[in-house]
C-alpha positions as CSV (number, residue, x, y, z in Angstrom):
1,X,87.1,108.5,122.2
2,X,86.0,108.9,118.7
3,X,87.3,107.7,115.4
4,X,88.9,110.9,114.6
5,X,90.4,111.2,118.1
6,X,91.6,107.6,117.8
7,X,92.9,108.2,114.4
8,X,95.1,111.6,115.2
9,X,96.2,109.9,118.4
10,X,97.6,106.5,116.3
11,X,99.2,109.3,113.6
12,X,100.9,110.9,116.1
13,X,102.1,107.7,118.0
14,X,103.5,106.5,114.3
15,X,105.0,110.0,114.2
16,X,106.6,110.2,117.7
17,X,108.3,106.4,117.0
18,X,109.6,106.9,113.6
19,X,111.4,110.2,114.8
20,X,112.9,107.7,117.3
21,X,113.8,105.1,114.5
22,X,114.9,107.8,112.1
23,X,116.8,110.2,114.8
24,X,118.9,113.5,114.0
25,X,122.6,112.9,114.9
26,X,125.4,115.0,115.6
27,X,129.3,114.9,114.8
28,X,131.0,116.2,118.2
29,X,134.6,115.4,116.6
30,X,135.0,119.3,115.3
31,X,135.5,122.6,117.3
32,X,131.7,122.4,116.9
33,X,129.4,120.1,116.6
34,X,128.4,119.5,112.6
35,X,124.8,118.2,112.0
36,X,125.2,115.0,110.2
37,X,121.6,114.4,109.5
38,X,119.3,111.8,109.7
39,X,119.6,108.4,109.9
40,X,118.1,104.5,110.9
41,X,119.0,103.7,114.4
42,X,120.7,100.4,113.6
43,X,122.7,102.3,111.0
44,X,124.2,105.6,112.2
45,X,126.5,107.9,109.7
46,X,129.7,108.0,109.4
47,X,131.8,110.5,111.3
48,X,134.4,110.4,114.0
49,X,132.1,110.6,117.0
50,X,128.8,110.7,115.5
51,X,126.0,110.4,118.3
52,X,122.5,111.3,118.6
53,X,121.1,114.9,118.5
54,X,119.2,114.5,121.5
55,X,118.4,118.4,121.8
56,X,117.0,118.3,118.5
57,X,114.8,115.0,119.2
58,X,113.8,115.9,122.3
59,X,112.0,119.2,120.6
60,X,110.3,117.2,118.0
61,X,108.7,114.6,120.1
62,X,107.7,117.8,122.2
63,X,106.3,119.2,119.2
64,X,104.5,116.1,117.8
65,X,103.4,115.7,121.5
66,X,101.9,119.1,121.7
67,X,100.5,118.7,118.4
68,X,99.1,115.3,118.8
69,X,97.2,116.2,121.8
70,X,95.9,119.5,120.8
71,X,94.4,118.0,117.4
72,X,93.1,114.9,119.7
73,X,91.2,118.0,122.1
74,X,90.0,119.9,119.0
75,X,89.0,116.4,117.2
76,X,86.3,115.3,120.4
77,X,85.2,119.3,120.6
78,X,82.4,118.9,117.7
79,X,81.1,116.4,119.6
80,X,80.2,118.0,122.5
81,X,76.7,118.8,123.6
């Protein structure tokens, strides 16, 4: 793996865990449920039954994912023979 590679790869891993640190959450206590934002982990917002936005975490770790590993593949290209 080259330094590149090994540098996008770290980014995104730093990226992918402070999106799970710092996750969207969600106020189910309404008719609907009212985005509340983001917040630490150890220190979610008030609300009446604020919980975690998984929906909308589970499509940005899919897109840092996808992103992450197409920039790692398009990193170790130039190198190539």
């Amino acid at each position: 793996m080259t330094r590149p590679q090994k540098c996008l790869l770290t980014l995104g891993l730093l990226l992918f865990a402070a999106c799970g640190l710092y996750p969207p959450w969600v106020d189910n206590g309404y008719s609907r449920p009212q985005r509340v934002g983001w917040a630490r982990l150890t220190a979610p917002p008030q609300g009446y039954r604020v919980e975690i936005d998984w929906a909308r975490l589970g499509v940005l770790w899919a897109v840092t994912g996808v992103l992450t590993a197409g920039g790692v593949a398009l990193a170790g290209k130039g190198r190539e023979g």
